[in-house]
C-alpha positions in Angstrom: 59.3 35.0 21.5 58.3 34.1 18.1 56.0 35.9 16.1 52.5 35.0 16.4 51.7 32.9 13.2 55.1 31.3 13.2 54.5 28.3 10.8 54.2 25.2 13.0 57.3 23.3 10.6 60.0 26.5 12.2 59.2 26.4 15.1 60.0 22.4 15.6 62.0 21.5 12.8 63.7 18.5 14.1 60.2 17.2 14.8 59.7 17.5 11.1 59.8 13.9 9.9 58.3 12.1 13.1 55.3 14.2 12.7 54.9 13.6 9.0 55.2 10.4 9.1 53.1 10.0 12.0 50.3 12.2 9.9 51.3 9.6 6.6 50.4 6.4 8.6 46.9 8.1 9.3 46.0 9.1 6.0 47.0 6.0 4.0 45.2 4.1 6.6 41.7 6.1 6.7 42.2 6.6 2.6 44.2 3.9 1.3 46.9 4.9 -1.1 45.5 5.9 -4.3 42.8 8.0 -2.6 45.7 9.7 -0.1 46.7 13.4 -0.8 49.8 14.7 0.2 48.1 17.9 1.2 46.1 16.1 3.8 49.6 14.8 5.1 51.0 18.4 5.1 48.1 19.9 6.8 48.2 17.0 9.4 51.7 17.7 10.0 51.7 21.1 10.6 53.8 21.8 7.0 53.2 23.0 4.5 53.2 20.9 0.7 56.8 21.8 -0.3 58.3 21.7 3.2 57.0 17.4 2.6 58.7 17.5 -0.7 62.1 18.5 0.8 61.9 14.9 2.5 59.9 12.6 0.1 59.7 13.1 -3.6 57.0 11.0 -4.1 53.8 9.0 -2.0 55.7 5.8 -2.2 58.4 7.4 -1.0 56.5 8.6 1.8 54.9 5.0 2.0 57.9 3.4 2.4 59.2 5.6 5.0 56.1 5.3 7.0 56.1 1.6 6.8 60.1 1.7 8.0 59.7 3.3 10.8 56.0 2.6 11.8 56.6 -1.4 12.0 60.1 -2.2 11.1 61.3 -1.0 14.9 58.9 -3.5 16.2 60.1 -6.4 14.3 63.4 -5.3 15.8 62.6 -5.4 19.3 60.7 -8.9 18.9 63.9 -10.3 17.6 65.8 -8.9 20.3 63.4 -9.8 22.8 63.0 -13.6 21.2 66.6 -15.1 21.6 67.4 -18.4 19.8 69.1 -19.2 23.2 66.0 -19.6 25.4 63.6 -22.7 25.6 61.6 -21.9 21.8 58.2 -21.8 23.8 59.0 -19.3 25.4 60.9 -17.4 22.3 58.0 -18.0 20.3 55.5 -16.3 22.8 57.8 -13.4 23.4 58.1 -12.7 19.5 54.3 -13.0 18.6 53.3 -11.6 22.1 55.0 -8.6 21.5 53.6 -8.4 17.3 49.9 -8.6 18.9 50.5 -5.6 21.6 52.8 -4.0 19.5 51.3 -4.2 15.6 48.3 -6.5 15.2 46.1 -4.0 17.8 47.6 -0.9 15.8 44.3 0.1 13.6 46.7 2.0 12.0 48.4 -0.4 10.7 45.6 -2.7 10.1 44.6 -0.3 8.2 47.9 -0.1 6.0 47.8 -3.9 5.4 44.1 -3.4 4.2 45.7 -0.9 1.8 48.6 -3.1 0.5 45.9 -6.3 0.0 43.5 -4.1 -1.7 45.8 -1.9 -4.0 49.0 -4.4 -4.2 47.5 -5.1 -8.1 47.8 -1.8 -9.3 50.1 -0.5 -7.0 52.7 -3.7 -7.1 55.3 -1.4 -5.3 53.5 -1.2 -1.9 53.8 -5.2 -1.8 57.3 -5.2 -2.2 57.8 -2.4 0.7 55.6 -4.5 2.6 57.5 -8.5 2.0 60.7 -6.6 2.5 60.2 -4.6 5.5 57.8 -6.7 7.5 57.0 -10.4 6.4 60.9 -11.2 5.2 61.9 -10.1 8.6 59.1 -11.7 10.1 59.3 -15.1 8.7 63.2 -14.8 9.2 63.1 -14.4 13.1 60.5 -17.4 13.7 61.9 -19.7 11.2 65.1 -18.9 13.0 63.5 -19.5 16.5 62.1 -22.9 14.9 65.0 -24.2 12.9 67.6 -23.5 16.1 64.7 -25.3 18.6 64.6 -28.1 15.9 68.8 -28.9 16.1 68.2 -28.8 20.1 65.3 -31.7 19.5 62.9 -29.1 21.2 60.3 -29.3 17.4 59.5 -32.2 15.6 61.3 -32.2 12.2 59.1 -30.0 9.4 59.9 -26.7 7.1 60.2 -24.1 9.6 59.1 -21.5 6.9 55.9 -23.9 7.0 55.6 -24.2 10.4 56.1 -19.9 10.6 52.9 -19.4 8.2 50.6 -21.8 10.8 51.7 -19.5 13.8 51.1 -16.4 12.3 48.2 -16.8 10.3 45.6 -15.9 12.8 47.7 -12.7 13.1 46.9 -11.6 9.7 43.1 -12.8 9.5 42.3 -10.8 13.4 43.9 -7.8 10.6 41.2 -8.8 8.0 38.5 -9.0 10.7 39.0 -6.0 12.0 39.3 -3.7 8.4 36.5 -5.8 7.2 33.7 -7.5 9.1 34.0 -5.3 12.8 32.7 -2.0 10.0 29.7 -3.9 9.8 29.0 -4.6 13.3 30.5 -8.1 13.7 32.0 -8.7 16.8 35.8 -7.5 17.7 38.7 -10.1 18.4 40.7 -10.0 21.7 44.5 -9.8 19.4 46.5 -10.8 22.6 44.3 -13.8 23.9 44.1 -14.9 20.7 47.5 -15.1 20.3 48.3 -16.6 23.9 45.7 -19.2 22.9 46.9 -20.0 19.2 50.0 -20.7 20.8 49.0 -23.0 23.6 47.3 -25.2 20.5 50.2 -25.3 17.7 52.9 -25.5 20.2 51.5 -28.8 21.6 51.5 -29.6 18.1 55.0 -29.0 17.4 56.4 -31.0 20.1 58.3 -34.0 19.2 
């Protein structure tokens, strides 16, 4: 048996990074990044400060890392999920289906893209963690969907980059509602109907 008192980090060490990342993506989105401490992470975690500082040198560091593996697995599954071999309707609601469920509800992560908006200026790192690990990937796999549907004559002709921004837009502005207008008692948006609705409307619009 383990002494009593036995630091929480020894007695799980291969839980080590999960949990502080877990306890990163909290803090950065209840305090935003300038405001977060890595103390508060280590406490979260169940580590202490130095045992954090044998994984991440710095808070961006940590940023990134949380951003990596917070989102970036769930871009991954949508573009497995989403194959440019199926009919593009029903590609395009498997992809942003599974972003609502998956990210959009997340107030954690609402939270983080509150963070990058707000502190991008000063902090012009955090954008660039952002574009590369979640709106590159993003815009890749439906411009992708759209550009493949397009040579099979199943989308009118138009820049599928274009035609990416118009279908996930509302994604991004339920994110805004949420960190910035449900705070002050305005009513909450329904991520997943939204989508399943947005959909029904540009799709008809993207028809030949």
């Amino acid at each position: 048996m383990l002494p009593l008192g036995e630091p929480k980090f020894r007695r799980r060490p291969a839980d080590r990074p999960a949990e502080i990342l877990a306890a990163a993506l909290e803090v950065f989105a209840e305090r935003g990044f300038q405001a977060a401490r890595l103390e508060e992470v280590a406490k979260r975690a169940g580590v202490s400060k130095g045992a954090l500082y044998l994984y991440f040198e710095t808070k961006a560091d940590l940023f990134r890392a949380v951003v990596t593996d917070a989102i970036s697995p769930n871009i991954a599954r949508a573009t497995a999920a989403a194959s440019a071999e199926i009919p593009f309707e029903t590609a395009a609601r498997m992809a942003l289906g599974l972003l609502a469920r998956t990210v959009v509800t997340d107030q954690r992560i609402s939270g983080v893209v509150k963070l990058v908006i707000a502190e991008s200026r000063n902090h012009p790192e955090l954008a660039t963690v952002w574009h590369e690990t979640v709106v590159e990937p993003g815009l890749r796999l439906m411009s992708g969907l759209i550009a493949a549907a397009q040579a099979r004559g199943e989308v009118r002709p138009g820049d599928p980059r274009l035609f990416t921004f118009g279908i996930m837009g509302p994604m991004l502005l339920s994110m805004v509602w949420r960190e910035t207008f449900e705070p002050i008692g305005a009513g909450p948006i329904d991520v997943v109907k939204l989508a399943d609705q947005h959909l029904d409307t540009v799709l008809t619009g993207m028809r030949p």
